[in-house]
Structures are given as C-alpha cells and as structure tokens.
Backbone as CSV, one residue per row, in Angstrom:
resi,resn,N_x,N_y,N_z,CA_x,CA_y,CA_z,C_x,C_y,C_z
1,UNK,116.741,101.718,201.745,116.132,102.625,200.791,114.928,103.304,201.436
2,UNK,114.705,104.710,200.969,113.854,105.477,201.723,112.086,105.022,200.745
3,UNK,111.300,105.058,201.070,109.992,104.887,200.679,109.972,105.704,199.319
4,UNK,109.685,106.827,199.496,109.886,107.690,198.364,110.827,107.400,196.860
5,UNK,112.170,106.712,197.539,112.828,106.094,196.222,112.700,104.848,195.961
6,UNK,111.840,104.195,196.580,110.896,102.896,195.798,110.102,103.127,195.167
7,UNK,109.318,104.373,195.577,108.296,104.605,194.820,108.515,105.493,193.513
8,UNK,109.989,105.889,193.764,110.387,106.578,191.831,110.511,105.961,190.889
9,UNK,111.075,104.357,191.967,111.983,103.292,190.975,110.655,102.803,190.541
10,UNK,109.163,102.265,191.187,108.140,101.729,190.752,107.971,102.550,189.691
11,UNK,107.707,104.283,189.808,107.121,104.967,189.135,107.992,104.765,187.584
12,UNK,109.301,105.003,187.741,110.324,104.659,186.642,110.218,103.075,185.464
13,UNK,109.472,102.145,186.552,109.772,101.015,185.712,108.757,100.950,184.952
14,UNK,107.333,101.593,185.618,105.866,101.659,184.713,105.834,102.452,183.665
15,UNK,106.807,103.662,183.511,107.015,104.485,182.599,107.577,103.652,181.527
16,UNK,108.408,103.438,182.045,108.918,102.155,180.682,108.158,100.770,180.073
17,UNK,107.105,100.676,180.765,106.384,99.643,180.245,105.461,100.139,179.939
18,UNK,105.439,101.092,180.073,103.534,101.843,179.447,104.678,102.306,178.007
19,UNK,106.038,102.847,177.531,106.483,102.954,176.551,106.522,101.795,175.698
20,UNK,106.752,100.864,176.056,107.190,99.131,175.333,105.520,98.789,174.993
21,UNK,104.577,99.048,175.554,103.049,98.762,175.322,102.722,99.704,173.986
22,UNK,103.302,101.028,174.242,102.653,102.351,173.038,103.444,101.738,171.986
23,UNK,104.810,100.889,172.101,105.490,100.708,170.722,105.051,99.733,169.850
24,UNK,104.285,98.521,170.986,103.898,97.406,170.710,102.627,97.498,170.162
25,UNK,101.502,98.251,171.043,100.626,98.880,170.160,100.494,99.637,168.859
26,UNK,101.416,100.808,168.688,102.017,101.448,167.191,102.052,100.023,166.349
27,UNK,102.951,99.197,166.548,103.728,97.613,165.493,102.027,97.259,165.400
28,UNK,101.416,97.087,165.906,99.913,95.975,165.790,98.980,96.645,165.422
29,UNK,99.031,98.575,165.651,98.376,99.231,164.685,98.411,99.484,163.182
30,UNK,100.227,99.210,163.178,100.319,99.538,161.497,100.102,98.033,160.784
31,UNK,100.355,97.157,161.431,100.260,95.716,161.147,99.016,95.415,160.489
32,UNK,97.565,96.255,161.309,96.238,95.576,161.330,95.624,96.236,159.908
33,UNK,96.645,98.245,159.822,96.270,98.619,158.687,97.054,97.924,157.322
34,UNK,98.117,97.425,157.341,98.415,96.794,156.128,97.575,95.817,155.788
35,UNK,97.248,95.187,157.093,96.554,93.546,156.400,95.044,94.155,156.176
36,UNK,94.605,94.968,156.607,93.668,95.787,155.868,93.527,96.073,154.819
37,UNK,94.585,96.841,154.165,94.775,97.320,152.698,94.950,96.180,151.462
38,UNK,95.981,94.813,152.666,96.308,93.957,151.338,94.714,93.331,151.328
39,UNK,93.702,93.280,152.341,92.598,92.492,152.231,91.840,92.964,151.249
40,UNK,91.841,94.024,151.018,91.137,95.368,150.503,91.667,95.324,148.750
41,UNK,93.013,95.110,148.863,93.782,94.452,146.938,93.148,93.435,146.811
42,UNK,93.059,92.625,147.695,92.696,90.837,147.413,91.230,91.198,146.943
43,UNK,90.270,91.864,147.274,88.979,91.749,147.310,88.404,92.343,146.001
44,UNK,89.601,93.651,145.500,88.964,94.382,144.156,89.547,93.407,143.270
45,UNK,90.873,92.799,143.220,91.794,92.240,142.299,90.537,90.495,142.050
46,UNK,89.600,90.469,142.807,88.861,89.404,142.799,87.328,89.472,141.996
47,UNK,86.954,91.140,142.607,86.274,92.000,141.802,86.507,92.234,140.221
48,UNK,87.542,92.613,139.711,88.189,92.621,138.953,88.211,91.660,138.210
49,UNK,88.539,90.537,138.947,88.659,88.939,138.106,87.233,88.784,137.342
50,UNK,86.219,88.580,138.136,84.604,87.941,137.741,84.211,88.867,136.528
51,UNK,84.362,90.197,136.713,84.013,91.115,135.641,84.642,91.004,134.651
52,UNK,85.863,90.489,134.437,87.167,90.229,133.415,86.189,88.707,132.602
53,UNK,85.841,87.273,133.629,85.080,86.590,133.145,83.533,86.808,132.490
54,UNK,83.199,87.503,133.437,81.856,87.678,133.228,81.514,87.885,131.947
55,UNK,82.662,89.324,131.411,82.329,89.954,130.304,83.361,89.583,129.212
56,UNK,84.387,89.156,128.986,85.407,88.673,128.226,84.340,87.535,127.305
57,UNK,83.685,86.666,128.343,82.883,85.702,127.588,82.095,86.211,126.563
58,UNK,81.026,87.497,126.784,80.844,88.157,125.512,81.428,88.385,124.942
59,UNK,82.835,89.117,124.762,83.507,89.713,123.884,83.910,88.656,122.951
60,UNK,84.105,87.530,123.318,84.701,86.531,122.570,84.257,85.832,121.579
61,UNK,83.089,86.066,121.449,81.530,85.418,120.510,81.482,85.876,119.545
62,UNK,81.528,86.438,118.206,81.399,86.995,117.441,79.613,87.349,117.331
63,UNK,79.535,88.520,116.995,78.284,88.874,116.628,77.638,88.441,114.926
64,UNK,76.461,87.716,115.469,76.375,87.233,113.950,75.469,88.995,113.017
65,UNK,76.076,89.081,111.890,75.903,90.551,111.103,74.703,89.806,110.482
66,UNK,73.540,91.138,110.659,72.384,90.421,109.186,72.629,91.350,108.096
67,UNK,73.349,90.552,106.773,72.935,91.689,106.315,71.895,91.798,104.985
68,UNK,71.259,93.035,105.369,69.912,93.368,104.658,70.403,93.945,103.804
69,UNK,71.232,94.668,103.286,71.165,94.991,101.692,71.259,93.810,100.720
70,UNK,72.075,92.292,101.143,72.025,91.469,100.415,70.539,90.593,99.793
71,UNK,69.659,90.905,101.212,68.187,90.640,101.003,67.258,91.460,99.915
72,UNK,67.764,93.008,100.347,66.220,93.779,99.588,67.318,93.202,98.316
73,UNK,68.310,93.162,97.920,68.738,93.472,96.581,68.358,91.937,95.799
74,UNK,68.307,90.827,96.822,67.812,89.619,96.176,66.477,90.030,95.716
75,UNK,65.747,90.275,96.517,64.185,90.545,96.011,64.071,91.340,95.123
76,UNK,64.846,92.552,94.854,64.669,93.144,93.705,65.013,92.368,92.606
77,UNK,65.788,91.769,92.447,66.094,90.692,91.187,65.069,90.110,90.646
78,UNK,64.219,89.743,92.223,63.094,88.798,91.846,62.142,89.342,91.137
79,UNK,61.940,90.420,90.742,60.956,91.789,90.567,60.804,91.633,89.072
C-alpha cells in the first residue's frame, strides 16, 4: 500500500468516529435536556404540593361569623 492510501484509510476511519461521537453526543444532549425538564416537573409539582398544604389548611377551618345585628338588637330590647 502506497503512503497516501493509509493515510485516506486513517483519514476515513476518523471521519467515522468523529460521526459516532456527534451521534453519541446529540443521544447525551437530548438525554441531559429531558432529565432537565422532568427535574424542572418534579420541582414545581413539589412547589405546587406545599402551597396546596400550606393553604388548604386555611381553607378548611371555618371562619367563626360575629354576628352584630344579633347584639345591637339584644341591647335594644334591653332599652
């Protein structure tokens, strides 16, 4: 074999491994953005949760009502 066509076949085989690296890289780029995004659900859906506790606990209490017309109208009786 002449020098020159070792050095196509080198040049040929790096081409193909610098391709298998860009594909492998692409797979571990889209990989890193999913587990990104699901980290990103996990974190509001958790957000979400505490505020659901936080505030549900008020909602659940009943507000005690005063009520003042039953008062002035006692005192007027008293009158």
């Amino acid at each position: 074999m002449f020098q020159w066509e070792q050095e196509a076949k080198a040049a040929e085989d790096l081409d193909k491994m610098r391709k298998i690296e860009k594909e492998d890289f692409g797979d571990d780029l889209a990989l890193s953005i999913i587990n990104k995004n699901k980290a990103r659900a996990a974190e509001s859906n958790n957000f979400f949760d505490s505020l659901i506790n936080k505030y549900a606990k008020a909602a659940e209490k009943p507000k005690k009502k005063t009520n003042t017309r039953t008062t002035r109208s006692s005192s007027r009786k008293n009158n």
